[in-house]
C-alpha positions as a Python dict, from the first residue, in 0.01 Angstrom:
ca = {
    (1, 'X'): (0, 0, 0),
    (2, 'X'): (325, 104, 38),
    (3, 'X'): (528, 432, 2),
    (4, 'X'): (592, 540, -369),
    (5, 'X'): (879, 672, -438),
    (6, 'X'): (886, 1039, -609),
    (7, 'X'): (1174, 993, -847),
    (8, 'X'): (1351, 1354, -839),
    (9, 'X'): (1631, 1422, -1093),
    (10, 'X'): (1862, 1375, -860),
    (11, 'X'): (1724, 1019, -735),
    (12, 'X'): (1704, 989, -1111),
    (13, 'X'): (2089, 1042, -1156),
    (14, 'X'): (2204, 855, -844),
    (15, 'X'): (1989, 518, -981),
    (16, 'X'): (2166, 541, -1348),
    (17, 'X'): (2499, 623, -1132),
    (18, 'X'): (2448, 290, -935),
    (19, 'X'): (2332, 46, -1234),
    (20, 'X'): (2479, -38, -1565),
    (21, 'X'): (2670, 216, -1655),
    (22, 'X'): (2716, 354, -2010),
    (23, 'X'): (3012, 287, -2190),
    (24, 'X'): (3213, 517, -2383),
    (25, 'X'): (3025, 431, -2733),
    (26, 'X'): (2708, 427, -2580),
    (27, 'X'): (2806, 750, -2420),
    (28, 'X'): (2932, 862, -2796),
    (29, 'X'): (2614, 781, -2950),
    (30, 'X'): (2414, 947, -2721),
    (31, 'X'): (2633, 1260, -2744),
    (32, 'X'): (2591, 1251, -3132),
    (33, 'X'): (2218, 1245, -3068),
    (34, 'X'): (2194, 1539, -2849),
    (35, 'X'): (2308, 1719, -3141),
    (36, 'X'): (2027, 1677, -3337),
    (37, 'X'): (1849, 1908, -3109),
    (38, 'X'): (1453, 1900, -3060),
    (39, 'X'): (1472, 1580, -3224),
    (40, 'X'): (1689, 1383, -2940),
    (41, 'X'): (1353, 1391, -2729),
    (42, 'X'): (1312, 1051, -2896),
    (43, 'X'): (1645, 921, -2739),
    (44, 'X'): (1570, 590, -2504),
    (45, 'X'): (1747, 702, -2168),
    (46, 'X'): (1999, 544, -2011),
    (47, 'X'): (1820, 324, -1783),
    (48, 'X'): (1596, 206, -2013),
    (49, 'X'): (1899, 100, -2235),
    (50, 'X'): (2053, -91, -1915),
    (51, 'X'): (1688, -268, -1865),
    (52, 'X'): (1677, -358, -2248),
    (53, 'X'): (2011, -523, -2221),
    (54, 'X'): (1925, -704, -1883),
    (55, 'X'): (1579, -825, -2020),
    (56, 'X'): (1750, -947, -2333),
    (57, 'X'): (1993, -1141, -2170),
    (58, 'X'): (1729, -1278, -1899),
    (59, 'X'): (1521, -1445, -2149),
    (60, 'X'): (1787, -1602, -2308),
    (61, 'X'): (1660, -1419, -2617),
    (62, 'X'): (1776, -1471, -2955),
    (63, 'X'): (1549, -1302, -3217),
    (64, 'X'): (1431, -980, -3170),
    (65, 'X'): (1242, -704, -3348),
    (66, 'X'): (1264, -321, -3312),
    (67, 'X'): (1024, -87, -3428),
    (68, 'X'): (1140, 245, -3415),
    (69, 'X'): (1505, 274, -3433),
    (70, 'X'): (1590, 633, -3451),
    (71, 'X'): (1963, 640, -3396),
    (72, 'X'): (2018, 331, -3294),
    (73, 'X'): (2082, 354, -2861),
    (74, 'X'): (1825, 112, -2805),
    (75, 'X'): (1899, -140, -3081),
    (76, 'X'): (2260, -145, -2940),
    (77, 'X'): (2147, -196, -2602),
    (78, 'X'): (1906, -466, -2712),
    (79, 'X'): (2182, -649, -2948),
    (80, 'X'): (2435, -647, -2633),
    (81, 'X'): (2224, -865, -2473),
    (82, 'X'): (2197, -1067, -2784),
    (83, 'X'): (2423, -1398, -2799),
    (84, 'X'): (2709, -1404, -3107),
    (85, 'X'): (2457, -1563, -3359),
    (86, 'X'): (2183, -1331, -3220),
    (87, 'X'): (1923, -1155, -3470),
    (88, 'X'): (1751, -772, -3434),
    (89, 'X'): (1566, -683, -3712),
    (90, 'X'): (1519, -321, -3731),
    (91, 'X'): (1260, -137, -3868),
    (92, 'X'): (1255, 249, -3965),
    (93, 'X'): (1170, 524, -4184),
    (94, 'X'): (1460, 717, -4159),
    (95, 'X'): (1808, 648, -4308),
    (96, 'X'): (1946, 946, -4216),
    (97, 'X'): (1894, 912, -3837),
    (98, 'X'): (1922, 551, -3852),
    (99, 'X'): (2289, 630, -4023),
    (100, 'X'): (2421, 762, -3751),
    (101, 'X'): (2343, 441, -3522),
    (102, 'X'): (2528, 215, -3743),
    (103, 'X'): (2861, 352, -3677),
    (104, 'X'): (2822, 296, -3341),
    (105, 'X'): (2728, -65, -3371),
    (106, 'X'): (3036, -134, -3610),
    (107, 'X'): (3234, -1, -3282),
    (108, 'X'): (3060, -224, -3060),
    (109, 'X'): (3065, -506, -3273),
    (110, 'X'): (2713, -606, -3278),
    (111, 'X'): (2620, -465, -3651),
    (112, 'X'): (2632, -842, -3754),
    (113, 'X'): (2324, -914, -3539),
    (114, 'X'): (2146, -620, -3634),
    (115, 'X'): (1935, -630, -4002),
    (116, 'X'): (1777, -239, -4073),
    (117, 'X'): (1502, -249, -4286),
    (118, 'X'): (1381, 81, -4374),
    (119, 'X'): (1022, 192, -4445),
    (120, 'X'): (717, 259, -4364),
    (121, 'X'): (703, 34, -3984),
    (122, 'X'): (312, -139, -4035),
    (123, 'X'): (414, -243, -4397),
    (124, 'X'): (737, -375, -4238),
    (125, 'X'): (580, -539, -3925),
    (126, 'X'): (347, -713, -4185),
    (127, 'X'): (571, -888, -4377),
    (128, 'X'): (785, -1044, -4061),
    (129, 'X'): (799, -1405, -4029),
    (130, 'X'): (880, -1671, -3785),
    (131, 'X'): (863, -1621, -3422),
    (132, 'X'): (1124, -1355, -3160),
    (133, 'X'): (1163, -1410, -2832),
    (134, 'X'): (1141, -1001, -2746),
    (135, 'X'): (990, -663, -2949),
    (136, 'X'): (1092, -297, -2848),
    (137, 'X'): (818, -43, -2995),
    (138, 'X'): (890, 325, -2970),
    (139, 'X'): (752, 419, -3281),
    (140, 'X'): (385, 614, -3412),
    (141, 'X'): (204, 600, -3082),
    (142, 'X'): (-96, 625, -3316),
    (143, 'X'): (17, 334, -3441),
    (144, 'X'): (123, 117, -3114),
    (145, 'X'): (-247, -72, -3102),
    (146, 'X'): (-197, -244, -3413),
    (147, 'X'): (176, -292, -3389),
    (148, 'X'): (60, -483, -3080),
    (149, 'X'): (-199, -695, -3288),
    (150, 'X'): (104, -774, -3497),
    (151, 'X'): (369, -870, -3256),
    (152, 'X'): (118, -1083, -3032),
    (153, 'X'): (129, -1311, -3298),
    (154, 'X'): (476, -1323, -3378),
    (155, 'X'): (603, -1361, -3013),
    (156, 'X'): (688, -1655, -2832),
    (157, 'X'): (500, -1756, -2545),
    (158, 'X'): (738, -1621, -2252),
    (159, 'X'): (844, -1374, -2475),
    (160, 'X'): (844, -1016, -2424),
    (161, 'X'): (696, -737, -2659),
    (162, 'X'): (847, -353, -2482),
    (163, 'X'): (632, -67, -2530),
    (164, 'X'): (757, 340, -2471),
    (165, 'X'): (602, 666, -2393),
    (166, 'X'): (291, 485, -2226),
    (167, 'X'): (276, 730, -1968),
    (168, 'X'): (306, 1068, -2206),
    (169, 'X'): (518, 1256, -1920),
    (170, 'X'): (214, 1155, -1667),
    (171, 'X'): (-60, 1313, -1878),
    (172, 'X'): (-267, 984, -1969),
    (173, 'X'): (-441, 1008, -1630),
    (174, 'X'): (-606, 1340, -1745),
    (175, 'X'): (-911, 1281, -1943),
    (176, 'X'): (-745, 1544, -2197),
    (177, 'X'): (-456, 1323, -2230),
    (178, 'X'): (-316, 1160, -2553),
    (179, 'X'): (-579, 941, -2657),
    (180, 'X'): (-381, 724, -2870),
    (181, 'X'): (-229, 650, -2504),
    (182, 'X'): (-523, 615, -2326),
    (183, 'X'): (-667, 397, -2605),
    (184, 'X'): (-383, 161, -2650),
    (185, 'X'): (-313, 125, -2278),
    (186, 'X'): (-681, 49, -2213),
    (187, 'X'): (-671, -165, -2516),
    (188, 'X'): (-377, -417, -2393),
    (189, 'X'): (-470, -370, -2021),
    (190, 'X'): (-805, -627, -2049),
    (191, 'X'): (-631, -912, -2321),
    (192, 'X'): (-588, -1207, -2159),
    (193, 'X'): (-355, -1324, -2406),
    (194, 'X'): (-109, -1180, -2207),
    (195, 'X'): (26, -1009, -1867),
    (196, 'X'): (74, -640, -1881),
    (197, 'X'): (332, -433, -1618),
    (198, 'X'): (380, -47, -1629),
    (199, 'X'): (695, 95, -1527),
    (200, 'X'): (762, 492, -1456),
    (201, 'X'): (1080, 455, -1616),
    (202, 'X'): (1164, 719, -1858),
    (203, 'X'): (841, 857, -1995),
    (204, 'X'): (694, 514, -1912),
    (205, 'X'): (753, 200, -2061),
    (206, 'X'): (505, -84, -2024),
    (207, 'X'): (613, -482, -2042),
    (208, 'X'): (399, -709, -2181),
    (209, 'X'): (453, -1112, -2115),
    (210, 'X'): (273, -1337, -2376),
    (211, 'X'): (96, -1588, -2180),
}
């Protein structure tokens, strides 16, 4: 096995230094966010925004689904990698936070891609249609088992379905750890219906290929 790298802050800072770098809305929106104080724990981090737009764009995709919007950083890195006639449907209970998000994709020009539907996420999950090439869920972790029954369905084969906070900060490999964790990573971990990679990027975000 080889040598795993302990990812310090400052290794942390020199890898988002030396990828995609955030722009100056991007770098607005997440400025807005830290505002909101305790709350802006919930903000995607920059990375994972540069990985969303790269995965986007790599699987050519062209309908995609968010669940969990919060103020909108990851939808705008998904839509980026979106094509003009691209589609993200978003879904969240919040306007207020979600507000916020939609300024910044008028600025970047992608709020025509991007449909916000706002409500309670399972009831809104349930009543999508057709198929997406690529799902982001950073929503209920309670919840993420069955938004993963959902999207299985919904997803192309090839397609991708994104999954965040796996790793709860590295307490799932404690037997105290979150259970709704421990119980949905178990969960997708032995379905063959599809291939399952965890990354430690951020507070862990898991990719999950449909077969």
């Amino acid at each position: 096995m080889g040598h795993q790298v302990q990812v310090t802050e400052q290794l942390h800072d020199y890898m988002v230094a030396h990828g995609m770098p955030l722009d100056d809305i991007a770098a607005d929106l997440v400025a807005e966010t830290q505002q909101l104080g305790d709350a802006a724990g919930m903000l995607t981090t920059a990375d994972q925004a540069a990985l969303l737009t790269t995965l986007t764009r790599l699987i050519s995709a062209r309908r995609a689904v968010e669940i969990g919007t919060f103020t909108g950083f990851s939808a705008l890195a998904i839509s980026r990698g979106l094509p003009e006639d691209g589609q993200l449907i978003c879904l969240d209970a919040s306007e207020e936070w979600t507000s916020i998000g939609r300024k910044y994709w008028e600025r970047a020009g992608v709020s025509s891609r991007i449909e916000l539907r706002i409500g309670d996420g399972h009831e809104l999950a349930a009543a999508l249609d057709g198929s997406f090439d690529l799902a982001f869920v950073d929503a209920d972790k309670p919840g993420y088992i069955d938004y993963f029954e959902r999207l299985v369905e919904l997803i192309r084969p090839n397609g991708l379905i994104l999954f965040d906070n796996t790793l709860a900060g590295g307490r799932v490999v404690n037997s105290d750890g979150p259970a709704d964790r421990r119980e949905f990573n178990a969960h997708i971990a032995k379905d063959d219906r599809v291939d399952v990679v965890m990354l430690g990027i951020g507070d862990g975000l898991t990719l999950v290929r449909k077969k």
